[in-house]
Structure formats: C-alpha cells, structure tokens
DSSP file (Angstrom, degrees, kcal/mol; ACC not computed):
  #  RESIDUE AA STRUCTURE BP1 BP2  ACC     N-H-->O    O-->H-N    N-H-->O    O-->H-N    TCO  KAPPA ALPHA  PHI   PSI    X-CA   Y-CA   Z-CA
    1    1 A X     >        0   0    0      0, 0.0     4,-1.5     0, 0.0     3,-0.5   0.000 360.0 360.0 360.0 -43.1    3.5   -9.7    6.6
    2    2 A X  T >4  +     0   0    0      1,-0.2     3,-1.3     2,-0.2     4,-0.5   0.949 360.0  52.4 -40.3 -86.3    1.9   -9.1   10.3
    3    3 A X  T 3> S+     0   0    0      1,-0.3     4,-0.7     2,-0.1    -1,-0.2   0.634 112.2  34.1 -39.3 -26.0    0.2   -6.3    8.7
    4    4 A X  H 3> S+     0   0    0     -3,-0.5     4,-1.3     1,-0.2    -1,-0.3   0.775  91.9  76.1-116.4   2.5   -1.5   -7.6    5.7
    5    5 A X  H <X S+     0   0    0     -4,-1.5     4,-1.1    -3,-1.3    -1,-0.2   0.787 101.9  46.7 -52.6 -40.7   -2.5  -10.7    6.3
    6    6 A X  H  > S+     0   0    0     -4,-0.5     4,-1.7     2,-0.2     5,-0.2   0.729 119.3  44.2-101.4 -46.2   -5.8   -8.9    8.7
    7    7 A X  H  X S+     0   0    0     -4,-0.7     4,-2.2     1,-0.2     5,-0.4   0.909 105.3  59.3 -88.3  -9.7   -6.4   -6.4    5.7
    8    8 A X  H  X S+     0   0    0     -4,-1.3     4,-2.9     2,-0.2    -2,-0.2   0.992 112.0  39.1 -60.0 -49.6   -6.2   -9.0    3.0
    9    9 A X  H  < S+     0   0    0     -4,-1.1     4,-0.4     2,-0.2    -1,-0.2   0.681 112.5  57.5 -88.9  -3.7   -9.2  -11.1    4.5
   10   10 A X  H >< S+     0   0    0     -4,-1.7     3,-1.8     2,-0.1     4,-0.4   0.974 110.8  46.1 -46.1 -60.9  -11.0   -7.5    5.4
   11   11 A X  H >< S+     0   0    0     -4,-2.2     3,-2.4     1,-0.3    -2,-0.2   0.953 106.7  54.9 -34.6 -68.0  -10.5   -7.1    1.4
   12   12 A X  T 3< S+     0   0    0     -4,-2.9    -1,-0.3    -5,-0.4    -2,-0.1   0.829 101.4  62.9 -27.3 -42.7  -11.9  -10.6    1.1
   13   13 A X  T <  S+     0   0    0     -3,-1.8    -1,-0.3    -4,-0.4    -2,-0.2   0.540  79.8 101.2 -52.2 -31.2  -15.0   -9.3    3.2
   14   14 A X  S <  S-     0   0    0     -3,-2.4     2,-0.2    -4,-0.4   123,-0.0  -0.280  87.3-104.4 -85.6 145.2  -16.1   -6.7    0.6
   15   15 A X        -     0   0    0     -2,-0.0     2,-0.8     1,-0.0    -1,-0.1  -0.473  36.3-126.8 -67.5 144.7  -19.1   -7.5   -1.8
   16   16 A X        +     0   0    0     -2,-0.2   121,-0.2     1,-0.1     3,-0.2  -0.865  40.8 168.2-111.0 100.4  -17.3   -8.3   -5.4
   17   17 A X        +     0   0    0    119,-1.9     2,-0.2    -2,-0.8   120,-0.2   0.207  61.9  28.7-102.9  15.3  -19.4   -5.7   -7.8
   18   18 A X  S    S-     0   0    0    118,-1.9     2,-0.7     2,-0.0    -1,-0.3  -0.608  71.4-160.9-170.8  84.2  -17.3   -5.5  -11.4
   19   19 A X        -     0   0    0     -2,-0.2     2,-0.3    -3,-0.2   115,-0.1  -0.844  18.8-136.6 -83.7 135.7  -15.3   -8.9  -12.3
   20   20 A X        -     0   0    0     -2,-0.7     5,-0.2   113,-0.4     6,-0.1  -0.520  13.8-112.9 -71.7 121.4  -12.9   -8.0  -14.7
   21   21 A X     >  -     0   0    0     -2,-0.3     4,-1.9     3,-0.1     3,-0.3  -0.260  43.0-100.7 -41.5 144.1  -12.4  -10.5  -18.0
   22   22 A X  H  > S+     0   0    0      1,-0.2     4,-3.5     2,-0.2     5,-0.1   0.819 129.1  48.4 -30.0 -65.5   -8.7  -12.3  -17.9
   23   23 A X  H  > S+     0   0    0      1,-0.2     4,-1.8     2,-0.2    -1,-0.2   0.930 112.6  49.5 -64.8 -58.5   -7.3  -10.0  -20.2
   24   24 A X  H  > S+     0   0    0     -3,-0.3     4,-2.4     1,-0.2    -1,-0.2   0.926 121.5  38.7 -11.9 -67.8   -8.9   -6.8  -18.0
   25   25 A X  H  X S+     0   0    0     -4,-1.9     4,-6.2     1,-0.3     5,-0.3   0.930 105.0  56.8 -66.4 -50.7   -7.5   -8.3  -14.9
   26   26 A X  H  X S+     0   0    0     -4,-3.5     4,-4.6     1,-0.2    -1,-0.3   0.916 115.6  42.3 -45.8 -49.3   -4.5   -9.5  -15.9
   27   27 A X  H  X S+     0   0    0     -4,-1.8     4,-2.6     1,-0.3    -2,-0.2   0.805 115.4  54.0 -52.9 -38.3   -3.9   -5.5  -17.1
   28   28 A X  H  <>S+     0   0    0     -4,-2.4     5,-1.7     3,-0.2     6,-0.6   0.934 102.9  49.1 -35.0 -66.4   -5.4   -4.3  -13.9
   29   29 A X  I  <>S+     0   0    0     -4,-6.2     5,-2.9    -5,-0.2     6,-0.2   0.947 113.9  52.7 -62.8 -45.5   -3.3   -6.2  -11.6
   30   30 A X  I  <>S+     0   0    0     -4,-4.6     5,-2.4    -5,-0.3     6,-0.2   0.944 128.0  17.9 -19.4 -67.2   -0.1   -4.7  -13.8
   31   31 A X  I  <>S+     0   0    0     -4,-2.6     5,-2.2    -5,-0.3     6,-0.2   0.998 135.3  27.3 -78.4 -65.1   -1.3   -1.5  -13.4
   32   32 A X  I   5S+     0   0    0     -4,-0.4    -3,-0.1     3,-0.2    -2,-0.1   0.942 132.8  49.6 -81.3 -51.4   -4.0   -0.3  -10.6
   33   33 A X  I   <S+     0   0    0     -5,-1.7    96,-0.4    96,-0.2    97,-0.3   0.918 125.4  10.1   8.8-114.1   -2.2   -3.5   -8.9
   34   34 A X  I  ><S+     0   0    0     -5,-2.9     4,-3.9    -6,-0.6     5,-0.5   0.961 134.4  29.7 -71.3 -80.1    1.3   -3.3   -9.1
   35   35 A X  I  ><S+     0   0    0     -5,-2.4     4,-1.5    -6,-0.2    -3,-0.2   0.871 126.9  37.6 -47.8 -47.5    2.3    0.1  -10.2
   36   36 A X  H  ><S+     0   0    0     -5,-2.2     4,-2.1    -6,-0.2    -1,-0.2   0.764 111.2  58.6 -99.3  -8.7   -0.4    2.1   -9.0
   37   37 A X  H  > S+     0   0    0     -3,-0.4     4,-2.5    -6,-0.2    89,-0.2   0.835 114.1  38.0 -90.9 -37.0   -0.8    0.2   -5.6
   38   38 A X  H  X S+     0   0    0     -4,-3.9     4,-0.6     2,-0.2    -2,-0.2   0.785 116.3  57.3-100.1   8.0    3.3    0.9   -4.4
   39   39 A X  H >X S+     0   0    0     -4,-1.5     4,-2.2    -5,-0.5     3,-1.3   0.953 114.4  42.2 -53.6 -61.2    2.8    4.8   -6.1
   40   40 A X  H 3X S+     0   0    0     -4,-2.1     4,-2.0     1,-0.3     5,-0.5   0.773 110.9  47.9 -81.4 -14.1    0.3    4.7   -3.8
   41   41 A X  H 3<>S+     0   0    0     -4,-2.5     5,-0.7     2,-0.2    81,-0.3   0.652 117.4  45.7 -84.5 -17.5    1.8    3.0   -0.4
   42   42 A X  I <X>S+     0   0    0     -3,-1.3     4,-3.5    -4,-0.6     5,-1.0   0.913 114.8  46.6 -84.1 -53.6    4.9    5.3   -0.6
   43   43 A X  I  X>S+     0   0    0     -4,-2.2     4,-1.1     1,-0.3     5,-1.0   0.861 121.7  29.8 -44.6 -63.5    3.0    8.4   -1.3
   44   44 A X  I  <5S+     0   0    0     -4,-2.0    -1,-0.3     1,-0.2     5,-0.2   0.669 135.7  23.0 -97.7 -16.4    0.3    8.3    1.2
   45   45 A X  I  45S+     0   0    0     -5,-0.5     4,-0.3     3,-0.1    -1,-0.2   0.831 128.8  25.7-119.9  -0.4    2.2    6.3    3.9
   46   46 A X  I  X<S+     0   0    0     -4,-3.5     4,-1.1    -5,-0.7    -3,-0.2   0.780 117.1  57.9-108.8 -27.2    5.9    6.3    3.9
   47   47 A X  I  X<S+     0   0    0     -4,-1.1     4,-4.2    -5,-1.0    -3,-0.1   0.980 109.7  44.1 -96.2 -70.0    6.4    9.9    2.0
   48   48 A X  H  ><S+     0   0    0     -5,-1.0     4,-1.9     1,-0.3     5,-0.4   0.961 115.5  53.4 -42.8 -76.2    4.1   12.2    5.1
   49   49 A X  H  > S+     0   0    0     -4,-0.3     4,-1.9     1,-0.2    -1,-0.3   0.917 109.1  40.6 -50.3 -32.0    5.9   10.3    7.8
   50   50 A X  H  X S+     0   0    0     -4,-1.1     4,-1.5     1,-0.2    -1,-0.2   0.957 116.5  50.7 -80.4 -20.6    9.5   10.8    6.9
   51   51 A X  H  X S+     0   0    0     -4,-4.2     4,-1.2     1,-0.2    -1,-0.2   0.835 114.5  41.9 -79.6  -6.7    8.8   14.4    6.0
   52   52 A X  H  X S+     0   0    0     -4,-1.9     4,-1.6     2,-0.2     5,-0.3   0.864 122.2  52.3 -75.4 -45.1    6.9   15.0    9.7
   53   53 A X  H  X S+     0   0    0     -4,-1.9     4,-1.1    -5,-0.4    -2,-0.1   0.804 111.6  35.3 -35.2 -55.4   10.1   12.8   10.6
   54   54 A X  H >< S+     0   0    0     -4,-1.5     3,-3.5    -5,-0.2     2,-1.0   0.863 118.7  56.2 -96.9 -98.1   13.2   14.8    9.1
   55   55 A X  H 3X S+     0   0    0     -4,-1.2     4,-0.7     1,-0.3    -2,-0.2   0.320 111.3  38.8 -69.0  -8.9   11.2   18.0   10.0
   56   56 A X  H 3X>S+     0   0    0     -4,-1.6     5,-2.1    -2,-1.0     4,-1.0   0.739 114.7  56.3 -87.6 -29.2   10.8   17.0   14.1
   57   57 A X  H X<5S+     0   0    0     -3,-3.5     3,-2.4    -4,-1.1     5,-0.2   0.994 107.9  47.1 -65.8 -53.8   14.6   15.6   13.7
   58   58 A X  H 345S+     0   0    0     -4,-0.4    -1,-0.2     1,-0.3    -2,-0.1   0.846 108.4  63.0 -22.1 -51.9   15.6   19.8   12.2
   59   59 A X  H 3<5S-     0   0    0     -4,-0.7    -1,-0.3    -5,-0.2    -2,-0.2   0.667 116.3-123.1 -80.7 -20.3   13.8   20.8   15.2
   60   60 A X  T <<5S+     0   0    0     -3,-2.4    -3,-0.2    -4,-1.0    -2,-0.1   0.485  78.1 123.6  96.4   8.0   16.1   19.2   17.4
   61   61 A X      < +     0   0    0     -5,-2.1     2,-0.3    -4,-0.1    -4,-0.2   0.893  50.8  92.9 -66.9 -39.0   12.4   17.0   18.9
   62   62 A X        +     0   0    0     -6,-0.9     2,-0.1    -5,-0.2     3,-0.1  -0.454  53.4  95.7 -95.3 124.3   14.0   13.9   18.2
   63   63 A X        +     0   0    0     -2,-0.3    -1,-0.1     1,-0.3     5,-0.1  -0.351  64.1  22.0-158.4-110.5   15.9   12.2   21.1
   64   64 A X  S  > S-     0   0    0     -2,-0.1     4,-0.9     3,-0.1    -1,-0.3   0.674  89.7 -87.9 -65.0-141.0   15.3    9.6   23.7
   65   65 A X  T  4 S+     0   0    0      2,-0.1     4,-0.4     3,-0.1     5,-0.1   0.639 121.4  62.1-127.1 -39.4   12.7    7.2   23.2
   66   66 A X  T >> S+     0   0    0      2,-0.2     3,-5.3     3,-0.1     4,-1.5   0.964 110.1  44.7 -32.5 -99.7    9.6    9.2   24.8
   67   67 A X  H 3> S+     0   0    0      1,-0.3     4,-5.3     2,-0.3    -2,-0.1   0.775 111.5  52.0 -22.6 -61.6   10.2   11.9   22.1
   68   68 A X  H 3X S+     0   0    0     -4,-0.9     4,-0.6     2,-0.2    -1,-0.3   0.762 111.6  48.7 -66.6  -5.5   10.5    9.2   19.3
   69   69 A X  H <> S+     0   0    0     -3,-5.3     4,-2.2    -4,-0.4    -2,-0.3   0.864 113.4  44.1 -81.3 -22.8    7.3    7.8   20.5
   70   70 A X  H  < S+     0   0    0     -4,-1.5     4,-0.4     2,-0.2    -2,-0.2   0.680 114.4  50.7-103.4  -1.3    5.8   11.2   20.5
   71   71 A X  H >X S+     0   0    0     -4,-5.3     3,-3.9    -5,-0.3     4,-1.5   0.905 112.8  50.6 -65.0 -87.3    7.4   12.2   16.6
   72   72 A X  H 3X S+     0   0    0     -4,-0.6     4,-2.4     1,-0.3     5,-0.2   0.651 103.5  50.8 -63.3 -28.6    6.1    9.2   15.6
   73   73 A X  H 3< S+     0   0    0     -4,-2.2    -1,-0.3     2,-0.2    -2,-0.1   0.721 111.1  50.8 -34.9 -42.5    2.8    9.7   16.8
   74   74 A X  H <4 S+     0   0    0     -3,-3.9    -2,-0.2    -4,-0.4    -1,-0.1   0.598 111.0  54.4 -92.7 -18.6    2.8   13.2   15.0
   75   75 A X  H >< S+     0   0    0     -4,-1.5     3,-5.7     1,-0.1     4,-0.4   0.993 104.2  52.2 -62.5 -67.1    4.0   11.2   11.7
   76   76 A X  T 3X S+     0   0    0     -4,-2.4     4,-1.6     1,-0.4     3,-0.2   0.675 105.0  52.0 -72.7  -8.3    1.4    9.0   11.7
   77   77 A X  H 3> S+     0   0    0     -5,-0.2     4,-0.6     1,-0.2    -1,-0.4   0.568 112.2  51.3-104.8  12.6   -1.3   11.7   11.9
   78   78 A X  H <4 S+     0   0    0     -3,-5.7     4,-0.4     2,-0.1    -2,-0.2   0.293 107.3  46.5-106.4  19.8    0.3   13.3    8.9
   79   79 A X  H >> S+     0   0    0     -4,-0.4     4,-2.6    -3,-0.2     3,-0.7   0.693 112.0  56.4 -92.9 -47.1    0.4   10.4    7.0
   80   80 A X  H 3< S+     0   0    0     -4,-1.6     4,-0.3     1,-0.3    -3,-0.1   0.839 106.1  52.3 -29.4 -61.9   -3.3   10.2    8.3
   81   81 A X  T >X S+     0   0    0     -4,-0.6     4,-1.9     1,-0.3     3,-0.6   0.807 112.0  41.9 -44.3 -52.7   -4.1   13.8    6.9
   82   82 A X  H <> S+     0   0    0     -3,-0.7     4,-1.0    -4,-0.4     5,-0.3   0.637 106.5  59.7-102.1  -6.4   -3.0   13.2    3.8
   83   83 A X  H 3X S+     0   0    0     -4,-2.6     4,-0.6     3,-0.1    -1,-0.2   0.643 116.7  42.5 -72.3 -11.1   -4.7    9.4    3.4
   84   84 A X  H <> S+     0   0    0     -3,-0.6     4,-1.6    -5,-0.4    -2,-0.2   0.878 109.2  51.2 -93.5 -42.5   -8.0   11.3    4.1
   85   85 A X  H >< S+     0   0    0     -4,-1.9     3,-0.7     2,-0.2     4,-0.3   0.927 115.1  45.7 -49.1 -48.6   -7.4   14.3    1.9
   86   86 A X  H >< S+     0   0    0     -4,-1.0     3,-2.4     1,-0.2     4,-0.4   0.993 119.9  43.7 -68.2 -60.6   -6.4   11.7   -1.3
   87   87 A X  H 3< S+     0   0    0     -4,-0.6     6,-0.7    -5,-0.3     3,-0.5   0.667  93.3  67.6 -68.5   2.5   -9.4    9.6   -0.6
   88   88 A X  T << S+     0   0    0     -4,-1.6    -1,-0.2    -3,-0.7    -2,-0.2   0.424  86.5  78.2 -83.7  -9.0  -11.7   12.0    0.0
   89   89 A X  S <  S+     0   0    0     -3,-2.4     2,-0.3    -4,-0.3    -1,-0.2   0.469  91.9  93.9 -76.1 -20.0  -11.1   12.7   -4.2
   90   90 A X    >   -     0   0    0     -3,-0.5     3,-1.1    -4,-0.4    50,-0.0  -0.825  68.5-170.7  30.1  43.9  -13.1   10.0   -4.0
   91   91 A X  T 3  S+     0   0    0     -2,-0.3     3,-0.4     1,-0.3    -1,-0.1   0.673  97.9  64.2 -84.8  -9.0  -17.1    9.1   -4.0
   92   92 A X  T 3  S+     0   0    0      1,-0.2    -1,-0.3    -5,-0.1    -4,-0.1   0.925 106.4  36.0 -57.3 -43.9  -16.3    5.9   -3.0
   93   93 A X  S <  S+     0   0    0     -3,-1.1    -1,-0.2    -6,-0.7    -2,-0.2  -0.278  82.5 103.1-118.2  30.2  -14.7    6.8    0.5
   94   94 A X  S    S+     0   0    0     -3,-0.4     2,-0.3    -5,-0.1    -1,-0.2  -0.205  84.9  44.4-109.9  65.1  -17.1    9.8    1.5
   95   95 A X  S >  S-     0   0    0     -2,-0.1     2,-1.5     0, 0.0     3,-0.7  -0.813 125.1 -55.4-179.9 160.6  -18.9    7.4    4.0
   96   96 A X  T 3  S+     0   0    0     -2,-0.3    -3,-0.1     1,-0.2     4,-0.1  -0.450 119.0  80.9 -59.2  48.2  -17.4    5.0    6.3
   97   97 A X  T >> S+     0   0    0     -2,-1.5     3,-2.2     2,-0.1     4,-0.9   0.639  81.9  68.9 -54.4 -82.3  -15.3    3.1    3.9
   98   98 A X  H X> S+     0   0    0     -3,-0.7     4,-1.2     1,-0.3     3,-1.2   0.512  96.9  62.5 -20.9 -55.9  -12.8    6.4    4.4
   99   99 A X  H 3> S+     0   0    0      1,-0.3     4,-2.3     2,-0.2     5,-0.3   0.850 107.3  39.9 -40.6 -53.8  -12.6    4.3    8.4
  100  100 A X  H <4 S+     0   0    0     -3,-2.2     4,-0.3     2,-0.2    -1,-0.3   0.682 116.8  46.5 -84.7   3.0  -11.1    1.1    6.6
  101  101 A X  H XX S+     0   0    0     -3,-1.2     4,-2.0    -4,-0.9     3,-1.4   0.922 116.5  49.5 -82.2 -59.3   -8.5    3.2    4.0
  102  102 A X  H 3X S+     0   0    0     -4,-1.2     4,-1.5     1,-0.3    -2,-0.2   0.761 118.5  36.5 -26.1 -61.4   -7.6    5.3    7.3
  103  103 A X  H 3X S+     0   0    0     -4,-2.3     4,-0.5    -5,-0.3    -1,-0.3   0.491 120.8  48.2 -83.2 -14.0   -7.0    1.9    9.3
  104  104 A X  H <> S+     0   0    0     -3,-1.4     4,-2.0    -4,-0.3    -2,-0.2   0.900 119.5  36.1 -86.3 -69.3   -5.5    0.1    6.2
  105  105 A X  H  < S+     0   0    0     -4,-2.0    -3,-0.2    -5,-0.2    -2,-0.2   0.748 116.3  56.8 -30.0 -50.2   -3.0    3.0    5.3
  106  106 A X  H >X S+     0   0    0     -4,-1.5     3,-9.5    -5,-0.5     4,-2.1   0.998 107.9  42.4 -54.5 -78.5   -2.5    3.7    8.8
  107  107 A X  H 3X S+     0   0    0     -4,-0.5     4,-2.9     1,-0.3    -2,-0.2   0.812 110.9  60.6 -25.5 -63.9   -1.3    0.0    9.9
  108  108 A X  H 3< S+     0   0    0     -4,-2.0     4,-0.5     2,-0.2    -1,-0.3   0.386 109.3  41.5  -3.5 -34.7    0.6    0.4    6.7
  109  109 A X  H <4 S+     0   0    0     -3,-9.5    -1,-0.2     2,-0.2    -2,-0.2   0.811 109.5  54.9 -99.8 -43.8    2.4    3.6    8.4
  110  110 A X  H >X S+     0   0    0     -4,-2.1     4,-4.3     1,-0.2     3,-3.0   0.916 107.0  51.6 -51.6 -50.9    2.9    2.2   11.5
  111  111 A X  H 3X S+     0   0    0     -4,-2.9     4,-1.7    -5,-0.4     5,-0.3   0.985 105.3  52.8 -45.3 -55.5    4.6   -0.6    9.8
  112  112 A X  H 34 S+     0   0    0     -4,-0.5    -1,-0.3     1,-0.3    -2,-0.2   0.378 110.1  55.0 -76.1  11.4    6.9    1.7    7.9
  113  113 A X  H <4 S+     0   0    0     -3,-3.0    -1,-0.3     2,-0.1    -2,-0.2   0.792 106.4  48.8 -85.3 -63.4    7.6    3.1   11.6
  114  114 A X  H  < S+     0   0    0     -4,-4.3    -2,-0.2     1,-0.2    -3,-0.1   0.954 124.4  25.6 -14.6 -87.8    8.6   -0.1   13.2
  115  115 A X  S  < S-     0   0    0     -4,-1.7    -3,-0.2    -5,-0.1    -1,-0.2   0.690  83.2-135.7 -62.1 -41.2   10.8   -1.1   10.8
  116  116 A X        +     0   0    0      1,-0.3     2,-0.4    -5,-0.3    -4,-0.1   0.179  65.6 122.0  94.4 -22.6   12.3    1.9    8.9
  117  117 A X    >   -     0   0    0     -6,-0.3     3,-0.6     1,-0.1    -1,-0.3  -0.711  57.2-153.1 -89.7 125.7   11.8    0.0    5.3
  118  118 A X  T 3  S+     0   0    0     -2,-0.4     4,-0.3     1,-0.2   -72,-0.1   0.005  89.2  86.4-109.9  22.9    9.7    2.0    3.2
  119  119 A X  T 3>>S+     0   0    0      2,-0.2     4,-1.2     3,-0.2     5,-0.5   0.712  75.7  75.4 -55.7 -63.7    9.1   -1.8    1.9
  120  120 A X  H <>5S+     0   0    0     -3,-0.6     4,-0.5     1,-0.2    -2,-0.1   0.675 107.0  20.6 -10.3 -61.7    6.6   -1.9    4.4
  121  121 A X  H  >5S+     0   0    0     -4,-0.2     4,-2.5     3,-0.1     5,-0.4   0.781 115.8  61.1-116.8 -18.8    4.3   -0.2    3.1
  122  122 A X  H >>5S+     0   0    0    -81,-0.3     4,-2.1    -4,-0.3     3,-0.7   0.925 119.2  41.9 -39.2 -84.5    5.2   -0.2   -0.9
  123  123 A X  H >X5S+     0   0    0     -4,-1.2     4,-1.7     1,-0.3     3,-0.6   0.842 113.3  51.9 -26.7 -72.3    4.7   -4.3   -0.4
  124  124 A X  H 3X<S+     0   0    0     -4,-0.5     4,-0.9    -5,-0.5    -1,-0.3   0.734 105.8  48.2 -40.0 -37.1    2.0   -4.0    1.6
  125  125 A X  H <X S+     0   0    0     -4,-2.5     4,-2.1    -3,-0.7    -1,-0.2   0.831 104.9  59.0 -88.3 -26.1   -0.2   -1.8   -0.4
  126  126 A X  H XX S+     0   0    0     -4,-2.1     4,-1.6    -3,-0.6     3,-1.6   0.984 101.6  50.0 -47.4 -60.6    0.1   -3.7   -3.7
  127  127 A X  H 3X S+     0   0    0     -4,-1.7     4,-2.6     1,-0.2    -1,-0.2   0.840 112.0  54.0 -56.3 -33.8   -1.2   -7.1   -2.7
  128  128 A X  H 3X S+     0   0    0     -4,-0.9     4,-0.7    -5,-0.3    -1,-0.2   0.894 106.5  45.4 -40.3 -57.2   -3.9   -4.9   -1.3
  129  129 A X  H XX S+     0   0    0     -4,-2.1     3,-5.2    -3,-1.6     4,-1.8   0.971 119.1  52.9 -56.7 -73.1   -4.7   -3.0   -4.9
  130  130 A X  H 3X S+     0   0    0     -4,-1.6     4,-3.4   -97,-0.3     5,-0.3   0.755 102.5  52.5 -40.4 -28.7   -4.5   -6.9   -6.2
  131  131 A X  H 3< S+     0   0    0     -4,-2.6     4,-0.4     1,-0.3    -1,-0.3   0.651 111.1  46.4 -94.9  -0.9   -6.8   -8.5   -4.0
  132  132 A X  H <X>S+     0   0    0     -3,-5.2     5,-1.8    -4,-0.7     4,-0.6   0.768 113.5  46.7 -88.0 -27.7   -9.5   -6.1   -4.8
  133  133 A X  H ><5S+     0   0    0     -4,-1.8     3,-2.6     2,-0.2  -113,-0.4   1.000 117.1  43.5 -59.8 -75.3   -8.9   -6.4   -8.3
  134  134 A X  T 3<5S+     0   0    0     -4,-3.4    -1,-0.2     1,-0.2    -3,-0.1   0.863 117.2  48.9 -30.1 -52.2   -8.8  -10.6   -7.9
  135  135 A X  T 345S-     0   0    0     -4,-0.4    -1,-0.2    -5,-0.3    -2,-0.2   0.659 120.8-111.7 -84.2  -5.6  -12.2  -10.3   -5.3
  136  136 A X  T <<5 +     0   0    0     -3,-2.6  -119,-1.9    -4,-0.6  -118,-1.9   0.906  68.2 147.9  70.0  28.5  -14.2   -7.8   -8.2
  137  137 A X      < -     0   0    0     -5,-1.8    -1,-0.3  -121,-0.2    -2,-0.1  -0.952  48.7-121.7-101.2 113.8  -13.9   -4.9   -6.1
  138  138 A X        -     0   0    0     -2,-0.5     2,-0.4     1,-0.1     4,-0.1  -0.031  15.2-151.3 -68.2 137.9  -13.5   -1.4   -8.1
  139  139 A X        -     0   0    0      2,-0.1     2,-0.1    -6,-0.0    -1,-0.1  -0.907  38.7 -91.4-109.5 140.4  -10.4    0.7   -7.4
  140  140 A X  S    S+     0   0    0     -2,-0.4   -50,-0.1     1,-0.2     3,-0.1  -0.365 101.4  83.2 -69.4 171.5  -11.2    4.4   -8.0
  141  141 A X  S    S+     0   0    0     -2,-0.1    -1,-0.2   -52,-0.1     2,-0.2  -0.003  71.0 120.6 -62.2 107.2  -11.0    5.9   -9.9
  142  142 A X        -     0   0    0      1,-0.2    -2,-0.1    -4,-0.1    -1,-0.1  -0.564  59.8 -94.4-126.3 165.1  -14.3    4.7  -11.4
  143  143 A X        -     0   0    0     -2,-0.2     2,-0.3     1,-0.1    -1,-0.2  -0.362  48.1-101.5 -68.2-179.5  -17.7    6.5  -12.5
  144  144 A X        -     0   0    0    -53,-0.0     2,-0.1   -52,-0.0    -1,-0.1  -0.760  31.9-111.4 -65.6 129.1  -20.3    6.6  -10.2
  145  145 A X        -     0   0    0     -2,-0.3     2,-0.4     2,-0.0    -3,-0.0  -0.690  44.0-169.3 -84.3 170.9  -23.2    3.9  -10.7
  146  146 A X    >>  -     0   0    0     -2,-0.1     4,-0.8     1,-0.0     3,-0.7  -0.995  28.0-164.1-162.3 108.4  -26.4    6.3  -11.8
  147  147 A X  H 3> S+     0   0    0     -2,-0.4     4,-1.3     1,-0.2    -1,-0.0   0.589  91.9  66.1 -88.2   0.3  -29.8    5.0  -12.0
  148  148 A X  H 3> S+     0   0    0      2,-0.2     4,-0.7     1,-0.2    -1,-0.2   0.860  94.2  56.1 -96.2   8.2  -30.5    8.2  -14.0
  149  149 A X  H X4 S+     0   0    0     -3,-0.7     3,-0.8     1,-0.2    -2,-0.2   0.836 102.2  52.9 -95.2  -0.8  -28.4    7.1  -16.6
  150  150 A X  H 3< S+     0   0    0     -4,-0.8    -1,-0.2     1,-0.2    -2,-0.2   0.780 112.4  45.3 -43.3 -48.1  -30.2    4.0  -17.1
  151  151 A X  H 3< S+     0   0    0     -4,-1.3     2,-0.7     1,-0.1    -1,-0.2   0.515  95.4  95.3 -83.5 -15.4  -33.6    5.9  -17.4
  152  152 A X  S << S-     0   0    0     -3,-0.8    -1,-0.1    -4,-0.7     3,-0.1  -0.705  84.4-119.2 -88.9  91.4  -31.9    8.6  -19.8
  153  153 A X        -     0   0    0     -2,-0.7    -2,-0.1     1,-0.1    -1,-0.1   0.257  37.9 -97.7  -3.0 108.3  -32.4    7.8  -23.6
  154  154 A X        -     0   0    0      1,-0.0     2,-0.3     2,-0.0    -1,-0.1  -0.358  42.0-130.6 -56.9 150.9  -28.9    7.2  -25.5
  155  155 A X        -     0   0    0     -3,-0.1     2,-0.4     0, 0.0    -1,-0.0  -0.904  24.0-158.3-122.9 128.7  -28.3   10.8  -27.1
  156  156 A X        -     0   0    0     -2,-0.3     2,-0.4     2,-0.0    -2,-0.0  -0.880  11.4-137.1-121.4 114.4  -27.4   10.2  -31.1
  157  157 A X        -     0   0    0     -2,-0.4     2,-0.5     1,-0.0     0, 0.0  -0.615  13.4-140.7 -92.6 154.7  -25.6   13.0  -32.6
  158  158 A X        -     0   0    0     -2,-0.4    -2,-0.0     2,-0.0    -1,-0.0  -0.952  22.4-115.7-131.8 124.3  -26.9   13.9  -36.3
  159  159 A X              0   0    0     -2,-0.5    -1,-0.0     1,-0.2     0, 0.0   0.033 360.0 360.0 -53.0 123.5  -24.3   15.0  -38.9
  160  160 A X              0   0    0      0, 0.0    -1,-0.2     0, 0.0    -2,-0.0   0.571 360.0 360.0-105.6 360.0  -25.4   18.8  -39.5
C-alpha cells in the first residue's frame, strides 16, 4: 500500500486521451485491468527477481546481510532489464515515459523484496492498469495516432 499510493496519483497526473464507454471500461478494467495488469506485475517484477535470487542462492552468494543487500541489488536490475526490454515493444515508452514504467515496476520489485509476497507486486500493478483505464489513459497495446491516416482517402475495395 506504501508503494502505490505515490504511483496511483502519478497515474492521476497523466493527460486522459481515449475515455472508454461503460460497457468498454467495464471490459477493460476485467481484462487489461485485472488479468493483464497481475500477468504483468508477476512477470516483469516478481518472476526476474526470484530467478536472479534462486540463481545467487545456487551460487552459494547468498549469506549475511551485506550479500543479501548486494543479491538483491543484482535482482532488481534484472527485473529492471527485463521491464525495459517488454516496454520497449512499445511506441508508447520509447521516450521518457520508459523513466516512469522503470520507476513504477521498479518500486513494485523492491516491494516484492521487502516483503517476500509476490502479492506485492501482482496487487500493486493492477490498481495501476485500472487507474489508467478509469483516468482515459491507453494501455498498449494500442495503434499509433497518425496524422497521415487522417489525410489518406478511405481505400474501397471493388468486387472483381
């Protein structure tokens, strides 16, 4: 709850470009929301840290409280790695937007460091998905907007 409270009202922040009609949203928050928001909070933060985790623990890295500071240091910059690489799929987040997924996802990792609860960040990242959905902010995957296709004549196929 520490953690999302400061990225909810960053979310808040955002200019609101696509509100969805009730029936849209409602399906949105179901889906992009719910579902697709704690797919995406295990994968890209809880998944990268436990396998950097379990693989410094193999190594015999993992001991005294020094060490687990410096394993968990080397988690969170592979959870990192792989929050840029998935947003980078992206057109939204090839700009400095990537900074606040990085710093959203990140906190998110950290959390799921703290604690242990891979709750952390599953929770966390839904309410996240919702409250761009709720504020009329687009979750990729979305087109691109395109001023040329506004200038391009709709193309009418004829039955040959």
């Amino acid at each position: 709850m520490v953690v999302i409270v400061p990225l909810l009202r960053g979310i808040a922040r955002l200019p609101a470009t696509s509100p969805l009609s009730r029936r849209r949203s409602v399906n949105a928050w179901a889906w992009e929301g719910v579902v697709y928001g704690i797919a995406e909070g295990a994968l890209l933060s809880a998944l990268p840290a436990l396998v950097v985790w379990q693989a410094a623990d193999a190594a015999g890295w993992v001991g005294g409280w020094m060490s687990q500071v410096g394993v968990g240091a080397l988690a969170l910059a592979g959870s990192v790695v792989v929050i840029v690489t998935h947003h980078l799929g992206y057109w939204d987040f090839r700009n400095r937007q990537m900074l606040t997924a990085i710093a959203a996802c990140g906190a998110l990792t950290v959390a799921y460091l703290a604690t242990g609860s891979v709750l952390a960040p599953v929770v966390g990242h839904a309410p996240l998905h919702v409250a761009a959905i709720v504020h009329g902010v687009p979750l990729p995957p979305h087109e691109r907007p395109s001023t040329a296709a506004a200038v391009q004549p709709e193309r009418h196929t004829v039955p040959v």
